[in-house]
N, C-alpha and C positions, 0 to 999 in steps of 0.2 A: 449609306448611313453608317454601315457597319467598318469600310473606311475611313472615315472622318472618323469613329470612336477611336479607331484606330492611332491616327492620326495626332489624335489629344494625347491619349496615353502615351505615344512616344513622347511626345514634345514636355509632358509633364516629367517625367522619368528623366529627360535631358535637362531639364531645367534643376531638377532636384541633385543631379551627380554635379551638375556648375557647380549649385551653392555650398553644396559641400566640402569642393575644392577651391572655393576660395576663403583669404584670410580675411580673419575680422579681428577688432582693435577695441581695446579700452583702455582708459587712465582711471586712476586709485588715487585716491587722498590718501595719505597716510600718518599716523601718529608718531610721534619721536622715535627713532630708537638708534642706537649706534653698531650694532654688531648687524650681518646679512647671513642668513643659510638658503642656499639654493640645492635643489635635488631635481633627479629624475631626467634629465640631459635637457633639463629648462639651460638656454643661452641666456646668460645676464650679460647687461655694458652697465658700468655703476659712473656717475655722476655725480660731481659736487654739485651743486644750487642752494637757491634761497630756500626750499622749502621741500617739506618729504612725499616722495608718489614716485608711480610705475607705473607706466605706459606699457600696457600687454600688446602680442599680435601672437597670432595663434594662424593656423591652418592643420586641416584631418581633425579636429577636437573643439568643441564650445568653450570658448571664452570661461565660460562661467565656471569651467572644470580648475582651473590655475587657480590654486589657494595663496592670496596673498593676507598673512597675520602678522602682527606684531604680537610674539608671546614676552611679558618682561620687555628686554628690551632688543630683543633680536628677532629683524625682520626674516620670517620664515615663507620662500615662494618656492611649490611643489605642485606634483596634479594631485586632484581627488581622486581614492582609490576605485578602481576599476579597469578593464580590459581596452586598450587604446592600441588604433594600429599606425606604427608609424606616424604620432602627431609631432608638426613642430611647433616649435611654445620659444617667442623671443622677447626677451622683456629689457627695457631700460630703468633704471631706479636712479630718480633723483635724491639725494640726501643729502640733511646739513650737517653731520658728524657721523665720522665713521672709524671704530676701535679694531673691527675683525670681520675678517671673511672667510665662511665657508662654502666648498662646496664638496656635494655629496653624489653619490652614482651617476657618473656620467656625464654631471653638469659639466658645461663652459663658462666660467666668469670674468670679466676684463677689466679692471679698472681704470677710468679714461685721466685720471686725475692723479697726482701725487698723496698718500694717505700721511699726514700728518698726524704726529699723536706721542703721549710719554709713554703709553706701556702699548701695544697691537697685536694680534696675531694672524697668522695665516692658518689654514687647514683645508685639505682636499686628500677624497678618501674615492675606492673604488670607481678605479677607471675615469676619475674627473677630473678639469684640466682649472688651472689659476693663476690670473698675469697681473703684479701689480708690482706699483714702486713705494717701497717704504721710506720712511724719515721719522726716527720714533729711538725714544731711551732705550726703550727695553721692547724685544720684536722676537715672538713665539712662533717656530712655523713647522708644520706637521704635516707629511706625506705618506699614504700607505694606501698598498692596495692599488696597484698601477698610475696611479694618479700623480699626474705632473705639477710643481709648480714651480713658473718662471718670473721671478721676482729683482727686481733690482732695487737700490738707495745706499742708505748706513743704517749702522744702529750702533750703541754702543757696547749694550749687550744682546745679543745673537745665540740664541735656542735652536737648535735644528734636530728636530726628531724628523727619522724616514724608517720606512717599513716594506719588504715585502715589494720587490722590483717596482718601488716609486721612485723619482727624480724629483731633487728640487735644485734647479737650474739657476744660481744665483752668481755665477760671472760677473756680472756689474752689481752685485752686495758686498759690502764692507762691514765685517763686526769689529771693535776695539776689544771688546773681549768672548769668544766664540766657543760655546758646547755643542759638540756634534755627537749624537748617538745613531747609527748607519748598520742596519742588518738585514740578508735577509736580499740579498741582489738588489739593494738601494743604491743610486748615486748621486752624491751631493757637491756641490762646488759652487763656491765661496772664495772672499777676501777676509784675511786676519791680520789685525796692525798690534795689537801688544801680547795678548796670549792664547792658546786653540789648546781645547782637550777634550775627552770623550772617549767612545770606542765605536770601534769597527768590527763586522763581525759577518759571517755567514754570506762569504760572493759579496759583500758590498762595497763600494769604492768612496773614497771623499777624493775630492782633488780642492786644493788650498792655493791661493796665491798668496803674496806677500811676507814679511819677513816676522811673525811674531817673536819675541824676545821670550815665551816661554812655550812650550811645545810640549803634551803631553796626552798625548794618542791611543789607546790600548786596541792593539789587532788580535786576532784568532779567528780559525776553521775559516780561512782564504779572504775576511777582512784587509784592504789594505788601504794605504792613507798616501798620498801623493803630493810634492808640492807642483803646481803648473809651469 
């Protein structure tokens, strides 16, 4: 008898460590909104479609912990606070307009679709990674805090803040007119077709292709600026 107790308990014990390692899934409806922040090393893939929702998967963490809101109009997906070991959290977000993407500690975001738009920005800050292609008048993109991001398209006008040994890796981006400000062991590189200016400053590198017709750069304390 006292085997067979035995017996149960194991097999309940075994039953209970499966279902904890395995993943579980939801879909979200969601209300409008145009801008995304993601945190917390949630993996996003973003998606054009007809209509707004997330498709969660999760494993090590309950479903129900991944907060997905729309505040205003920027969809915000993070975990609920609390002590979490090692969870993975992957989300795919469909949307019908999208203006800007952030991501925040650690996140990975991808976007599968070309982001169309007259004003957009980028932004990824501590340690978080950001892949998308732009096509947009005016295109704002902000790196700091080891956080990469790898961006390609045009624009016409071209913002590039970086901070603080970030990269923003834009080889296949075109500005027609380009403000870069780089400090701080940032590295940024870009295409410039009529004028490039800003400063460099502190270990940080720009590397520039193409032949802008006006050029005006300001270096200091091991800032330097390079054409490719």
């Amino acid at each position: 008898m006292k085997k067979s107790a035995k017996l149960v308990l194991m097999l309940v014990i075994l039953f209970v460590g499966l279902a904890k390692g395995q993943s579980d899934t939801d879909t979200r409806k969601l209300r409008d909104f145009n801008t995304i922040k993601v945190s917390n090393s949630i993996k996003a893939e973003l998606v054009k479609g007809d209509e707004n929702q997330v498709t969660i998967k999760v494993s090590g963490i309950d479903v129900g912990k991944v907060e997905t809101a729309v505040v205003g109009e920027t969809l915000e997906i993070k975990l609920a606070k609390g002590n979490y070991r090692n969870p993975s959290v992957t989300v795919v977000v469909t949307y019908v307009e999208l203006l800007g993407i952030e991501a925040n500690t650690s996140a990975r975001v991808v976007s599968k679709n070309p982001i169309v738009a007259r004003e957009a920005y980028l932004s990824a800050t501590n340690s978080s990674y950001l892949e998308a292609e732009m096509q947009s008048d005016i295109l704002h993109i902000t790196a700091a805090t080891n956080a990469r991001i790898f961006v390609s398209g045009k624009a016409e006008e071209l913002n590039i803040k970086a901070f603080t040994n970030a990269e923003v890796d834009g080889k296949k981006l075109t500005g027609d007119q380009v403000n870069v400000q780089a400090n701080t062991a940032a590295n940024v590189s870009f295409d410039a077709i009529n004028s490039l200016e800003g400063s460099v400053a502190t270990a940080a590198k720009v590397f520039y292709g193409g032949n802008p017709k006006q050029l005006d750069v300001k270096s200091s304390t091991g800032g330097s600026i390079q054409k490719r």
